[in-house]
C-alpha positions as CSV (number, residue, x, y, z in Angstrom):
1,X,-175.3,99.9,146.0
2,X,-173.5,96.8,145.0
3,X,-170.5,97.3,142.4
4,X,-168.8,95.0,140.1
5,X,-165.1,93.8,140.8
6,X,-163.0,94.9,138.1
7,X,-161.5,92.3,135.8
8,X,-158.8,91.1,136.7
9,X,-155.3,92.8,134.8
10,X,-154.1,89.7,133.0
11,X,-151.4,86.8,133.2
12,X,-148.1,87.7,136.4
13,X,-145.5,87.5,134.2
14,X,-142.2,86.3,135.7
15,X,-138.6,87.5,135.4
16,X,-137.9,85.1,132.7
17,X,-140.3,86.8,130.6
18,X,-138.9,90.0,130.9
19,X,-135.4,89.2,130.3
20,X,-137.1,87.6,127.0
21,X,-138.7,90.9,126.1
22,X,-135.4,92.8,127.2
23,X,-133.3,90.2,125.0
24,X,-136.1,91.3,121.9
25,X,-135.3,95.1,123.0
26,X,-131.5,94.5,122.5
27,X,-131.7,92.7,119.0
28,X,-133.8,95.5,118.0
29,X,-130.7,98.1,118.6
30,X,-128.2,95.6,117.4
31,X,-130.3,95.6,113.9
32,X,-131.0,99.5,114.2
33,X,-134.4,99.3,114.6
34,X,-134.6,101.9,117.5
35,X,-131.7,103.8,119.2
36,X,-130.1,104.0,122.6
37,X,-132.5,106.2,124.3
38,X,-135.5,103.8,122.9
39,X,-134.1,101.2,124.2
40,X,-133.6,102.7,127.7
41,X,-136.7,104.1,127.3
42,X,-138.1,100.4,126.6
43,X,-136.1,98.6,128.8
44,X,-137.8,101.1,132.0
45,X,-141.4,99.7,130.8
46,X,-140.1,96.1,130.7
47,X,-138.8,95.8,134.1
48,X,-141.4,97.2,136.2
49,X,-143.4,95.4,134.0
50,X,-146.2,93.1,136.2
51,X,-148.8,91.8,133.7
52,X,-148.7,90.0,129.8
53,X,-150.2,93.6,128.6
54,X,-147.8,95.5,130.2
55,X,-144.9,94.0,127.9
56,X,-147.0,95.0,124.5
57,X,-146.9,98.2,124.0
58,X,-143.0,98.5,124.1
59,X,-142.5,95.6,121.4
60,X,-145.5,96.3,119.4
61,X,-143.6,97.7,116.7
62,X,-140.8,95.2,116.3
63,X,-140.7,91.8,114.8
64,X,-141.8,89.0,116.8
65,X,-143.1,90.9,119.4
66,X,-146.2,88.3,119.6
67,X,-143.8,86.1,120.3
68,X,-142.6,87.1,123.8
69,X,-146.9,87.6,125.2
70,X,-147.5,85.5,127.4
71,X,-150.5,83.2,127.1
72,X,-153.2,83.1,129.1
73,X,-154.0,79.3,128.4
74,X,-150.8,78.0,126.6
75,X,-152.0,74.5,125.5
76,X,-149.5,71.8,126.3
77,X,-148.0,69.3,123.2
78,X,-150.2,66.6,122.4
79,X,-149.0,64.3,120.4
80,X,-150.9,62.0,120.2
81,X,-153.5,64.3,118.4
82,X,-154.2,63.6,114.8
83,X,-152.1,65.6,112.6
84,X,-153.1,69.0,110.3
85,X,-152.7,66.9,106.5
86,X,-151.7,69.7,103.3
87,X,-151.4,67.4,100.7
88,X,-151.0,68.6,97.2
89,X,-150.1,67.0,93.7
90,X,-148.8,69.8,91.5
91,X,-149.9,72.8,93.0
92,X,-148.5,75.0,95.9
93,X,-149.6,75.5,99.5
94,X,-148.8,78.2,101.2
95,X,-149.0,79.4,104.8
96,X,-148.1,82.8,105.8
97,X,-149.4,85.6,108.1
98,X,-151.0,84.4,111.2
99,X,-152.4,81.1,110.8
100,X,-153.7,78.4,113.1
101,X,-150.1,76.1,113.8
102,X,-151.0,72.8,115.6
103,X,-148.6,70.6,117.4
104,X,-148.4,67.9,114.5
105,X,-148.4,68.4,110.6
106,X,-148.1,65.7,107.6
107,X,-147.0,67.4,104.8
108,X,-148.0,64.9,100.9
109,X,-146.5,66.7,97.8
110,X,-146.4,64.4,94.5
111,X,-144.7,67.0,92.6
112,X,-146.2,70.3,94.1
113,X,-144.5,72.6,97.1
114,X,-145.6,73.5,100.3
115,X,-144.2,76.5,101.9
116,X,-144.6,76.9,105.7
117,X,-144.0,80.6,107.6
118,X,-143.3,79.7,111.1
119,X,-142.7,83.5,111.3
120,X,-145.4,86.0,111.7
121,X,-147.9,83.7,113.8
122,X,-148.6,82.5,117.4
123,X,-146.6,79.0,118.3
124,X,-148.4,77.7,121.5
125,X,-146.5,74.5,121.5
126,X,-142.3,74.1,122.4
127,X,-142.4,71.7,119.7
128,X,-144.2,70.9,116.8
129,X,-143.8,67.3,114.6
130,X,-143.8,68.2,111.1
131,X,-144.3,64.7,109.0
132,X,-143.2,65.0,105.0
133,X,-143.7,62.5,102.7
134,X,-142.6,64.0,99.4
135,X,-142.4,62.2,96.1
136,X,-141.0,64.7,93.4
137,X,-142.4,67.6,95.9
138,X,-140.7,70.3,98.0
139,X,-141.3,71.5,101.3
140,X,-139.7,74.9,102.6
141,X,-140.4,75.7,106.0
142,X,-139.3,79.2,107.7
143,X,-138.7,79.5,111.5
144,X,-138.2,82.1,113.4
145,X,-134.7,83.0,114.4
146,X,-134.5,81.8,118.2
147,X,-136.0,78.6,116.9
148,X,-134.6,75.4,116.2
149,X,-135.2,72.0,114.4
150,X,-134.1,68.4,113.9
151,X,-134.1,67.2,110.2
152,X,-132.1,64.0,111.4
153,X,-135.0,61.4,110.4
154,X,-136.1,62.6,107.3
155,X,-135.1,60.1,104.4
156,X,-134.0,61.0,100.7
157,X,-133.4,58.7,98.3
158,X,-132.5,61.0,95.5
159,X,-134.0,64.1,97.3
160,X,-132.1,67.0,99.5
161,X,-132.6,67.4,103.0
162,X,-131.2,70.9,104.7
163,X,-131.2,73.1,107.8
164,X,-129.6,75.6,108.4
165,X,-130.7,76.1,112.0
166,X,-129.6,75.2,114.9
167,X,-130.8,71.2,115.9
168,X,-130.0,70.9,119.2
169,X,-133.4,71.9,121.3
170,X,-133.1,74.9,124.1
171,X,-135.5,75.8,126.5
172,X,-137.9,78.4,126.2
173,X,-137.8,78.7,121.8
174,X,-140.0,76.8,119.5
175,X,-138.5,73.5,118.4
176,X,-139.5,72.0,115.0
177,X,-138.7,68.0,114.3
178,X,-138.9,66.5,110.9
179,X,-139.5,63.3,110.0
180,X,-140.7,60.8,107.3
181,X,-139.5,60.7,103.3
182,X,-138.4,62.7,100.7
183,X,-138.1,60.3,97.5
184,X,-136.9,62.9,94.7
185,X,-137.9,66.2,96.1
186,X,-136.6,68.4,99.1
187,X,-136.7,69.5,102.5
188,X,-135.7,72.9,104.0
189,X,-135.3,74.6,107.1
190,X,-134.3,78.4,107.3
191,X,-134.6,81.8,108.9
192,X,-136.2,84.0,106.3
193,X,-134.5,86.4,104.4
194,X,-134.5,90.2,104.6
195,X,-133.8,92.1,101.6
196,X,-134.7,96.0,100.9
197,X,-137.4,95.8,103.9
198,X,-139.3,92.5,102.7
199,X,-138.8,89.0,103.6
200,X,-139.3,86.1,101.8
């Protein structure tokens, strides 16, 4: 009687990976999410840790954790794809949660806002071009804390332009660059804030 092969276990993950999941572990004791013995606890899991599903369950509970899988098809940048246009006159756009991020955005706001949460969602690409071309608009965009992002080509005329971020890229984080024009309105670029166990 013939039998069928079991599927294979997943992604080999590589040391790399788990010193990024063990990194995850200590920032989660240095906020007090979890104690010492959790994170020992953790930490055991991570290193023998062979497969992308065997570093799950012991960051499944803490933010970002989504972050540190490791893909089984990672799509590479491509920028020369057409970009994901929001466009808006008065009204707001908002992206939160888990949303589909693509490598390049163009953000049009006449006198609306856009908000972008980097935070809570899968980023398959090291970088991603973010385009704004912003009359009387606003666009806030929120990274995640290892991230980083250059705001060095955006253009105000009468408009603010701020990060407060690192810009200089590093390997192995998201990296955000923004370009194009901000007439009267404003750009920003943040880590979100936590207040009383919500962030905005």
């Amino acid at each position: 009687m013939s039998t069928t092969p079991p599927d294979p276990p997943g992604i080999r993950i590589s040391d790399a990976d788990r010193e990024r999941a063990a990194a995850q572990l200590h920032k989660a004791l240095a906020e007090g999410r979890i104690t010492v013995s959790e994170l020992e606890e953790r930490l055991s899991v991570v290193y023998a840790a062979r497969y992308e599903a065997d570093l799950r369950p012991p960051l499944a509970d803490l933010p970002g954790a989504h972050q540190l899988a490791v893909p089984a098809s990672a799509p590479q940048s491509a920028p020369d794809a057409p970009p994901l246009v929001l466009r808006t006159g008065a009204s707001t756009i908002k992206r939160r949660g888990a949303w589909d991020v693509p490598p390049r955005l163009r953000l049009q706001s006449a006198m609306g806002s856009v908000v972008l949460d980097f935070c809570d969602t899968a980023l398959p690409y090291d970088v991603i071009d973010i385009e704004v071309d912003l009359g009387a608009g606003s666009a806030r965009l929120l990274v995640p804390d290892e991230s980083t992002a250059n705001i060095d080509r955006v253009v105000a005329s009468m408009g603010t332009v701020k990060s407060s971020v690192p810009a200089t890229r590093r390997p192995g984080v998201p990296h955000f660059v923004v370009h194009g024009r901000a007439g009267m309105g404003s750009v920003s670029v943040r880590r979100r804030y936590h207040f009383a166990g919500h962030y905005f």
